[in-house]
C-alpha positions in Angstrom: 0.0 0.0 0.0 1.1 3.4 -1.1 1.5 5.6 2.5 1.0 8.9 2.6 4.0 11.3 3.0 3.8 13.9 5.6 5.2 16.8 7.0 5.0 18.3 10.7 4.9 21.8 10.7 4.7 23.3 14.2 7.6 25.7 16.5 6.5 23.8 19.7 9.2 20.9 20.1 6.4 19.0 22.2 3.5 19.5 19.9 6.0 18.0 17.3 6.9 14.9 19.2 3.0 14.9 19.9 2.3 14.2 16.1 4.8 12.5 15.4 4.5 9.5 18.3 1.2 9.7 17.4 1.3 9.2 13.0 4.6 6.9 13.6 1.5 4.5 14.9 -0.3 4.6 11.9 0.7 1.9 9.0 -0.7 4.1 6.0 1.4 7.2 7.0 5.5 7.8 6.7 6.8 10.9 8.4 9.7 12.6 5.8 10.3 15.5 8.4 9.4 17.6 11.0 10.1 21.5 11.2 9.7 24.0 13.3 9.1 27.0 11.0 7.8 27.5 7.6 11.1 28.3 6.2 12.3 24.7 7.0 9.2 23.7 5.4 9.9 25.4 2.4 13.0 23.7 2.0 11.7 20.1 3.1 8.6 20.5 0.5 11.4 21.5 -2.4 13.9 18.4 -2.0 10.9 16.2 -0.9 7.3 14.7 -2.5 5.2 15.8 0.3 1.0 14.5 0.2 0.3 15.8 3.7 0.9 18.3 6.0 0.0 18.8 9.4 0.7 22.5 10.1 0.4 25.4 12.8 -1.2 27.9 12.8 0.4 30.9 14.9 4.7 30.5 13.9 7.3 33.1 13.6 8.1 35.2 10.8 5.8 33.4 8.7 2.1 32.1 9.2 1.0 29.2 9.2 -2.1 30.3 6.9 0.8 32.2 4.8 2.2 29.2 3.9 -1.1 27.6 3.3 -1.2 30.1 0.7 2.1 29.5 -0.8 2.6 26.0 -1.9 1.1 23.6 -3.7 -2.3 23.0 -4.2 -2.0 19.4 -4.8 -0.2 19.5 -1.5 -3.1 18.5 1.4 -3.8 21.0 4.8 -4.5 19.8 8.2 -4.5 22.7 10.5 -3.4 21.8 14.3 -3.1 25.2 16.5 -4.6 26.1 19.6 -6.2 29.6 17.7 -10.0 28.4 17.4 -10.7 31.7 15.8 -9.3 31.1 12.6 -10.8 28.1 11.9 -13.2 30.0 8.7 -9.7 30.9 7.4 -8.1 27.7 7.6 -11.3 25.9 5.3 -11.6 28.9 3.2 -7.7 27.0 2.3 -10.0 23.9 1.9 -7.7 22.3 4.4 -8.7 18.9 4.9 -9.3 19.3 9.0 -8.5 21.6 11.7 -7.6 20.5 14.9 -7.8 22.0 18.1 -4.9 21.5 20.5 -4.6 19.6 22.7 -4.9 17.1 19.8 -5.9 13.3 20.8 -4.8 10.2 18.8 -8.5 9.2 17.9 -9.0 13.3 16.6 -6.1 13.0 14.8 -6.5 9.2 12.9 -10.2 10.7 12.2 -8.7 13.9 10.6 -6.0 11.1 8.8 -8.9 8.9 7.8 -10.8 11.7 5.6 -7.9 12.6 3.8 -7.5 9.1 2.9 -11.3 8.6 1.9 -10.9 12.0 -0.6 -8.1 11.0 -2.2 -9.8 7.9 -3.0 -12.2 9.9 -4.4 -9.8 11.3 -6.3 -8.3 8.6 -7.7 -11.8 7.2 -8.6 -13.1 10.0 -10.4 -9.7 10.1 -12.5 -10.5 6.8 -13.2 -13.6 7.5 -14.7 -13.2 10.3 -16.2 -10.2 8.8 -18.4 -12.6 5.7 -19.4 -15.3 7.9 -20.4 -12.7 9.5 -22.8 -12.7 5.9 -24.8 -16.4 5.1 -24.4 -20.2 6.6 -24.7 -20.8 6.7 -20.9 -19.5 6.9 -17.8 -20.4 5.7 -14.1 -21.9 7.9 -10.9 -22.1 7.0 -7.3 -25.3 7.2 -6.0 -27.6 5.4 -3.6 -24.7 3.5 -2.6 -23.9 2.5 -6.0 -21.9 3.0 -9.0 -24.2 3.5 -12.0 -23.8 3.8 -15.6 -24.9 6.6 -17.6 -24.7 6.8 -21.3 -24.1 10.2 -22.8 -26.9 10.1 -25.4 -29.7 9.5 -22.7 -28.6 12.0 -20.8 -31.2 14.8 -21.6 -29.7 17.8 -18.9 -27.9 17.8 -15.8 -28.7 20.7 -12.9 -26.8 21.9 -10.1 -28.8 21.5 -6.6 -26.0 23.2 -4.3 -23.5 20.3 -3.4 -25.2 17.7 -5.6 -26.2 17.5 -9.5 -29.6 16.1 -11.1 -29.0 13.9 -14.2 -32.4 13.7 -16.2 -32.8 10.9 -18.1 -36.1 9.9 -20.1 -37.2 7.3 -17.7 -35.5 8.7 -14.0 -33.2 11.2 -12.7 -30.0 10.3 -11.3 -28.8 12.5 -8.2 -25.0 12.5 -7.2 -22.8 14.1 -5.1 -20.3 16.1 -7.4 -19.7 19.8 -9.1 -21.6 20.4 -12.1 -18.6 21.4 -13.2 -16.8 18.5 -13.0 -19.5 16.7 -14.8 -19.2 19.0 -17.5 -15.5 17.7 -17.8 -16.5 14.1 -18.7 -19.0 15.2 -21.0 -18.1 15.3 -24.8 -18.1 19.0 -26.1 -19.5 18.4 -29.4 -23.1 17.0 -27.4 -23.3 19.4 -24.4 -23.5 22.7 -23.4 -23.8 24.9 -20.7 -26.3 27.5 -20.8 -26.4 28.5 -17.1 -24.2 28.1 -14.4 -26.3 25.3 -12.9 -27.2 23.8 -15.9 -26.0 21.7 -19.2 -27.9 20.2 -22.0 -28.2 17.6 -24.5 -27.7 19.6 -27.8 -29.6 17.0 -29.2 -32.3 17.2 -27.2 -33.0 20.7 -27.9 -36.5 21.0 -29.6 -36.4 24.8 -29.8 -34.7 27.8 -28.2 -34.8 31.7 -27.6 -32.2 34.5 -26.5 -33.7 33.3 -23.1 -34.4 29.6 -23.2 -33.7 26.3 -25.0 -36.6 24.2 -25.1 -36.0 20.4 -24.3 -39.3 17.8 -23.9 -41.9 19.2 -20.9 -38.9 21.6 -19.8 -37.4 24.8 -20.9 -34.1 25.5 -19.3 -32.9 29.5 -18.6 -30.0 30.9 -20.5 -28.4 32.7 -18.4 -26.5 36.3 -19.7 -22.9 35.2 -19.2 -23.3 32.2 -21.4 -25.8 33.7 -24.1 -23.5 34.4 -26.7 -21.6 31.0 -26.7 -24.8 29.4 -26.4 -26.3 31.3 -29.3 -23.4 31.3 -31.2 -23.4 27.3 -31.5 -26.7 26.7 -32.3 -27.2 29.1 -35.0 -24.2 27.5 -36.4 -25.7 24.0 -36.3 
């Protein structure tokens, strides 16, 4: 099993030795080094493939939310600091956890756990995305379940806050991703987006407006910042 490589970044010594006695317990984590400012981290992070790190809040010269700011956004956030107040700041970094000090093994192997269970994620949506690149569907958790969905039934997708709708002709299909990212393993040349929280079968277009496109028993809105493009493209059809 791949393990995670991590990084300690804290200016307490004892909050250190904290973390570390605590990840060295943990089989799917390796420790590649421990520092006690964010200058030493800089310098770890550049000679070293980092995946994690665990990282103060309140440290000399530079912050621990500075940092944040400044490497890597592949490279994952778990906040540990004793500064409750800047917890808002700390997600805004969509840091993966943020612990409150004094930190307890069970707190901390919870916060390790969810990292693990989105890059999983991750790596699954990858997958999928890459065979829907080679085929004329691709798969979508939902009710516990992976299931398939073939891009020429697909009549629109809509955005419903942190899930999407996939209408089909005989059910809808609700999922918890980005419409955005759904947009991504959709073939160009079939779909488009016409509002922010929606995208449409081009083929199942009946009729349209400067306002609507008109798909069977729905119209969906246009919305201004895509009217040209969507315009544009089907007058060109």
């Amino acid at each position: 099993m791949k393990k995670t490589r991590c990084l300690i970044v804290d200016d307490e010594p004892m909050a250190r030795k904290i973390l570390e006695d605590f990840l060295s317990k943990m089989e799917s984590v390796e420790i590649v080094g421990t520092c006690k400012n964010a200058i030493e981290a800089f310098n770890c992070i550049a000679s070293n493939k980092i995946d994690l790190v665990f990282l103060d809040v309140h440290m000399p010269e530079i912050s621990g939310l500075s940092f944040a700011k400044s490497i890597n956004k592949e490279i994952r956030i778990i906040f540990t600091t004793a500064h409750r107040e800047y917890a808002v700041d700390g997600f805004d970094l969509q840091a993966i956890d943020y612990l409150l000090k004094p930190i307890s093994f069970d707190r901390l192997q919870q916060a390790v756990y969810k990292y693990l269970g989105i890059v999983k994620e991750i790596v699954e949506q990858k997958s999928m995305e890459q065979a829907s690149l080679v085929s004329d569907f691709f798969f979508v958790k939902s009710d516990r379940k992976m299931i398939k969905i073939k891009f020429t039934d697909i009549c629109f997708v809509e955005s419903l806050s942190d899930y999407i709708k996939i209408v089909l002709p005989s059910k809808t299909v609700v999922t918890r991703e980005t419409i955005s990212s759904i947009e991504a393993r959709l073939p160009y040349e079939m779909f488009m987006r016409c509002h922010r929280s929606f995208v449409v079968s081009i083929d199942k277009i009946e009729s349209f407006t400067s306002e609507f496109v008109e798909l069977p028993k729905v119209a969906i809105p246009i919305s201004r910042s895509y009217r040209k493009d969507v315009l544009s493209r089907l007058e060109s059809i």
